[in-house]
N, C-alpha and C positions, 0 to 999 in steps of 0.2 A: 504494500500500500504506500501510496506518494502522500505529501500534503493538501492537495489538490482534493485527496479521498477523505478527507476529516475536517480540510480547515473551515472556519466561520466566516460566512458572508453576506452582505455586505459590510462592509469594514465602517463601523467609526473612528473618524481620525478627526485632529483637531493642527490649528496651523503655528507654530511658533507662537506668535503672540495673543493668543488665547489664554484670558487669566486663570487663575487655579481655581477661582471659584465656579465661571463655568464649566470645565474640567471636571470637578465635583459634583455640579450637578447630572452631566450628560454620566457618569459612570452610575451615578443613582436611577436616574430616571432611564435608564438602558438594561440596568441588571449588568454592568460588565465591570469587569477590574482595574481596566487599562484601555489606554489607546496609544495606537503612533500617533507622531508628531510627525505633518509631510510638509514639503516645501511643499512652493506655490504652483509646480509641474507636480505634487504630487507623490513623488521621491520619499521616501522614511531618513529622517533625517534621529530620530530618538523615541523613545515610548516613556509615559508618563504612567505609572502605575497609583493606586491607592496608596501604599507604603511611600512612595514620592512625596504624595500630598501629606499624609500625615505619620510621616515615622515619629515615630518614637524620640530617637534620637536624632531629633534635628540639631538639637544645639551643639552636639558634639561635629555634626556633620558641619554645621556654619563655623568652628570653631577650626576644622581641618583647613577650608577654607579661608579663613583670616591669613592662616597659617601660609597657605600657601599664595597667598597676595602679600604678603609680607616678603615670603618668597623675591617673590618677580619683582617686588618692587626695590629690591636690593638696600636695604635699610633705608629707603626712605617712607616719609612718612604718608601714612595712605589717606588719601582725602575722604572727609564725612562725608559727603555726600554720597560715595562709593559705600561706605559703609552703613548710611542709613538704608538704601538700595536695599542692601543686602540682609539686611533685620527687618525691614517691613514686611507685611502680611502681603502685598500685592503684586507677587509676585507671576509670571507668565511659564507658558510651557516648557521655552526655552532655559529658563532660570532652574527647574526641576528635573529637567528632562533625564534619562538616564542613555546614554549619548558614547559613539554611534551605536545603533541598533544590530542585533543580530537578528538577520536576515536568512532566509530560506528560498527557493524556487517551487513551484507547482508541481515539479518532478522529483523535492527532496523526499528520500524514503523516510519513511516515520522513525528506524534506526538511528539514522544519521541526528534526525531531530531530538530524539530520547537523548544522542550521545550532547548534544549542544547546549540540552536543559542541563542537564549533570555539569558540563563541562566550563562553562559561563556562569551556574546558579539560577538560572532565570526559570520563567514559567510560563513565557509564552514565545513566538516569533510570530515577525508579520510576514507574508507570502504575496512575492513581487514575482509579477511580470514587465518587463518592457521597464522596467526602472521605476514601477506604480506597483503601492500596496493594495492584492485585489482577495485578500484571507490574513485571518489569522490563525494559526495552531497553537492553542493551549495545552496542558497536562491534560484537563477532561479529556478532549479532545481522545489525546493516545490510548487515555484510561479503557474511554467509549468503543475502540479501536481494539485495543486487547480484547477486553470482554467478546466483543460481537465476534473474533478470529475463533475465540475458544469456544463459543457455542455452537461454531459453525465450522468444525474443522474440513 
């Protein structure tokens, strides 16, 4: 079985600058967990998950962060406004995004994709043709897939 045989579709995706609050609503009022993130051709550019929006450990994640702007900024000092940015609540897809995306074909075998969840951590991919996300393959997904192979040998 390919991804093509499992994935979910039609795809909600949402575009770079779509804030996290609609983000949080389209996942509520969708039933879904996540979405990619696509440029404006389209293209999956990141996926936004629930744990995105609301980890747990945000602050430690923002504090990685500092860190690493402190980094690049080579002891200099980082301007407020960069850092109010970066504490506000109003923040966009791009600001959360979980970036670049792991990616599958229509033709990826569901092995391949069980090896990519393990292998990366994740729990879903989106499934591109032509350089457009047109599926997503979640765990159910495989889950669904197993079961139905074992009833049906």
């Amino acid at each position: 079985m390919n991804a093509r045989d499992v994935m979910s579709e039609p795809v909600v995706s949402v575009h770079p600058d779509t804030s996290t609050r609609e983000i949080a609503r389209l996942l509520v009022e969708k039933g879904i967990s996540a979405v990619p993130v696509v440029n404006d051709d389209g293209a999956p550019i990141g996926m936004v998950s629930e744990g995105d929006l609301i980890h747990p450990e945000r602050a430690v994640r923002e504090s990685r962060r500092q860190s690493w702007l402190e980094i690049l900024a080579e002891g200099q000092p980082i301007s407020s406004e960069l850092l109010a940015w970066l504490h506000s609540q109003n923040h966009s897809a791009r600001a959360v995004m979980s970036a670049p995306p792991i990616t599958v074909s229509e033709d990826t075998e569901l092995r391949e994709i069980a090896r990519l969840f393990v292998t990366h951590r994740i729990k879903r991919v989106p499934v591109v043709r032509d350089g457009r996300v047109t599926g997503i393959v979640a765990r159910g997904d495989l889950l669904r897939a197993l079961a139905s192979s074992q009833a049906n040998p």
